[in-house]
C-alpha positions as a Markdown table, in Angstrom:
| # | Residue | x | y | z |
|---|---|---|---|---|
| 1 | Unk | 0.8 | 32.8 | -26.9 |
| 2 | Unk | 2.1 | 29.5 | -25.9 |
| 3 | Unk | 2.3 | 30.5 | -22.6 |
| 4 | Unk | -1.3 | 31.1 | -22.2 |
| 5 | Unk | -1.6 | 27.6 | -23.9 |
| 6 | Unk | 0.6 | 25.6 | -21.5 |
| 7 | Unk | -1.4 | 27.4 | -18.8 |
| 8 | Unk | -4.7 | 26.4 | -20.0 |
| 9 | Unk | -3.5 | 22.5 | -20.2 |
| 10 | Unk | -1.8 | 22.7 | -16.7 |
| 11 | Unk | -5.2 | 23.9 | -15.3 |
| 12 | Unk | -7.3 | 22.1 | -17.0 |
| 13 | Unk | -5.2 | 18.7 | -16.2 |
| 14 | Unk | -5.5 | 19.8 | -12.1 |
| 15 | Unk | -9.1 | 19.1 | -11.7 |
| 16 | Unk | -8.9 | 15.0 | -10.1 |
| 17 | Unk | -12.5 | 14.7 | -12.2 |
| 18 | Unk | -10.8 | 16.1 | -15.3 |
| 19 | Unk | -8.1 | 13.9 | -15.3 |
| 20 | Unk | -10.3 | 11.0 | -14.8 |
| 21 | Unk | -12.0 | 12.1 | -17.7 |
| 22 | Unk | -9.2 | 12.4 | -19.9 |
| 23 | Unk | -8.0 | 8.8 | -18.8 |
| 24 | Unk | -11.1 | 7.1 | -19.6 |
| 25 | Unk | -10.7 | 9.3 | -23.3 |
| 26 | Unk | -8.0 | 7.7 | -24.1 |
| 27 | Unk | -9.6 | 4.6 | -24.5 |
| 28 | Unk | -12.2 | 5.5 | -27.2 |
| 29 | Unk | -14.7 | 8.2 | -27.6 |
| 30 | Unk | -17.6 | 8.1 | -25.3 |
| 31 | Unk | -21.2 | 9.7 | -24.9 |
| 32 | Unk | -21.2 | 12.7 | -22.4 |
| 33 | Unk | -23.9 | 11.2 | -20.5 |
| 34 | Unk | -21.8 | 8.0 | -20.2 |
| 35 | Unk | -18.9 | 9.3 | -18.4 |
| 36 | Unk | -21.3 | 10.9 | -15.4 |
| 37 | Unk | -22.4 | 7.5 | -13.6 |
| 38 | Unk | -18.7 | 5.9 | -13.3 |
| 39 | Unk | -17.1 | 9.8 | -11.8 |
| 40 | Unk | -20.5 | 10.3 | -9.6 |
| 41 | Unk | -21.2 | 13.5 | -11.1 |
| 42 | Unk | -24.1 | 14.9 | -13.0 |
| 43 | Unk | -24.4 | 14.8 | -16.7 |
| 44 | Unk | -24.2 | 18.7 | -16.1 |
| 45 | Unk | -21.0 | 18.7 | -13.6 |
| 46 | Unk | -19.2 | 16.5 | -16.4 |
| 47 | Unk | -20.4 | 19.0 | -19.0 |
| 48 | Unk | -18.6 | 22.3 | -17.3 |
| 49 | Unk | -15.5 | 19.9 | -16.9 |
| 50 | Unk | -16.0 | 18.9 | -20.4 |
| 51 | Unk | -15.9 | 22.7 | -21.4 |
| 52 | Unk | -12.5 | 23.2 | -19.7 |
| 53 | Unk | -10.7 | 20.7 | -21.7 |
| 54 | Unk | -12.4 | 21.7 | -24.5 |
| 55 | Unk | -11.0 | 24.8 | -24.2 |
| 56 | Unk | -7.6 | 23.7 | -23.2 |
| 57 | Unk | -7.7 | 21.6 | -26.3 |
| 58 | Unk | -7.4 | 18.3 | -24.7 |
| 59 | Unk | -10.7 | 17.0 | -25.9 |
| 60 | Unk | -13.6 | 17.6 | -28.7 |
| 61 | Unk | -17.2 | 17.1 | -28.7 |
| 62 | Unk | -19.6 | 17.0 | -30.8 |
| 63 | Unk | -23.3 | 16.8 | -31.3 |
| 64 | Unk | -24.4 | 13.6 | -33.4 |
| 65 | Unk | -28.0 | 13.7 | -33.5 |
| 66 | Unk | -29.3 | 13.4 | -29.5 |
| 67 | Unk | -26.2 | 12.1 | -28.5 |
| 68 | Unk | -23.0 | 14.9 | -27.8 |
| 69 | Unk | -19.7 | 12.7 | -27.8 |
| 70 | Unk | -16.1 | 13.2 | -26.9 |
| 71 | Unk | -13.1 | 12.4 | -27.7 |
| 72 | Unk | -9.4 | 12.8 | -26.7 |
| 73 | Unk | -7.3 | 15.6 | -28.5 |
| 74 | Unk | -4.0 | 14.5 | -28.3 |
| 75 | Unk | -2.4 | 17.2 | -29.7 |
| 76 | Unk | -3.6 | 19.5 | -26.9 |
| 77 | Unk | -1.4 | 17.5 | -24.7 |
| 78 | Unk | 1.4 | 18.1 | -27.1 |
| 79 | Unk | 1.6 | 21.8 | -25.5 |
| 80 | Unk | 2.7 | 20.7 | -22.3 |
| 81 | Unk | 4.6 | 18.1 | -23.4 |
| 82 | Unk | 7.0 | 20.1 | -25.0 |
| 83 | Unk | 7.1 | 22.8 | -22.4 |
| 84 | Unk | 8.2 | 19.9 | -19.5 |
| 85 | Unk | 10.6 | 18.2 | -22.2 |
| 86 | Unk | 12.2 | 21.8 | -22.5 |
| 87 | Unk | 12.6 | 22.4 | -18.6 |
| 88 | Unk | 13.7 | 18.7 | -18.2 |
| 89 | Unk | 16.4 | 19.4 | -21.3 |
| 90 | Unk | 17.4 | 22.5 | -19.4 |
| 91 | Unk | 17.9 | 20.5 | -15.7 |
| 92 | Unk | 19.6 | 17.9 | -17.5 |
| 93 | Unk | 22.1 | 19.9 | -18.7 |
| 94 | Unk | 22.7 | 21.8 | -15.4 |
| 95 | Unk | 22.5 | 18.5 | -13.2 |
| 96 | Unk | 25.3 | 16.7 | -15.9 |
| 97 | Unk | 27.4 | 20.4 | -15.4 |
| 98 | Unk | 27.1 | 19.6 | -11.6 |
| 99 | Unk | 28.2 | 16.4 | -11.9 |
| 100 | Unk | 31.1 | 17.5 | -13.8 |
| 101 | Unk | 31.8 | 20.0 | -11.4 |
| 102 | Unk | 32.0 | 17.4 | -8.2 |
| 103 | Unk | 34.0 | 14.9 | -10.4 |
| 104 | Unk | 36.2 | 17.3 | -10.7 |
| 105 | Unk | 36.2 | 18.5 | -7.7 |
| 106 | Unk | 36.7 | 14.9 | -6.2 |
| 107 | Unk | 39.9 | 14.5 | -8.5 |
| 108 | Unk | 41.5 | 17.6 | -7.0 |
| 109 | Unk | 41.1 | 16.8 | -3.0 |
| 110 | Unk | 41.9 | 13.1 | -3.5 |
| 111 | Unk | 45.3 | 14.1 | -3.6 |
| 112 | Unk | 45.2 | 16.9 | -1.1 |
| 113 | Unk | 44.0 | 14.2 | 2.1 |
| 114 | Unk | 45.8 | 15.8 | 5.2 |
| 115 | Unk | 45.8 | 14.0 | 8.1 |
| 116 | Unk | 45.0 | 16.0 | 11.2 |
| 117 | Unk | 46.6 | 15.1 | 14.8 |
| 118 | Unk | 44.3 | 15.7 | 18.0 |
């Protein structure tokens, strides 16, 4: 259910650590054991944050001998992507029908000015 996948994403992507992680992804693939030393965490800690995104879809690993690597997934972005440009296509229509409605609105009581008297 899509959803469940926006939710995933949205969670995933709230972690500080885990967004730190998919920023320094989107430079290149890295080794896991890389990525501990620059966010202060242990090779473990990055690990269960690894896991998260990994089941949000937002990155892949994979085991290449001794070495496990990851990599951005930048499709598993795409889910929330589409679900913000969807909410901002909705507020965009209702903010331009607001507009339109005080334009209007302006038109009507420019000629209705009364002048009051104390």
């Amino acid at each position: 259910m899509l959803n469940q996948r926006v939710h995933r994403v949205f969670h995933a992507m709230g972690a500080p650590k885990r967004r730190m992680i998919v920023e320094r992804l989107s430079r290149g693939s890295v080794a896991v054991s890389d990525l501990a030393a620059p966010l202060k965490l242990t090779v473990a800690a990055v690990v269960q944050h690894l896991q998260v995104l990994e089941e949000a879809g937002v990155v892949r690993t994979e085991k290449i001998g001794r070495v496990r690597t990851c990599r951005l997934e930048p499709s598993g972005l795409l889910v929330a992507e589409q679900w913000m440009a969807e909410r901002r296509s909705l507020w965009e229509r209702r903010l331009g029908l607001l507009d339109e409605l005080l334009a209007d609105n302006a038109e009507t009581t420019k000629g209705d000015t009364h002048e009051t008297h104390a």
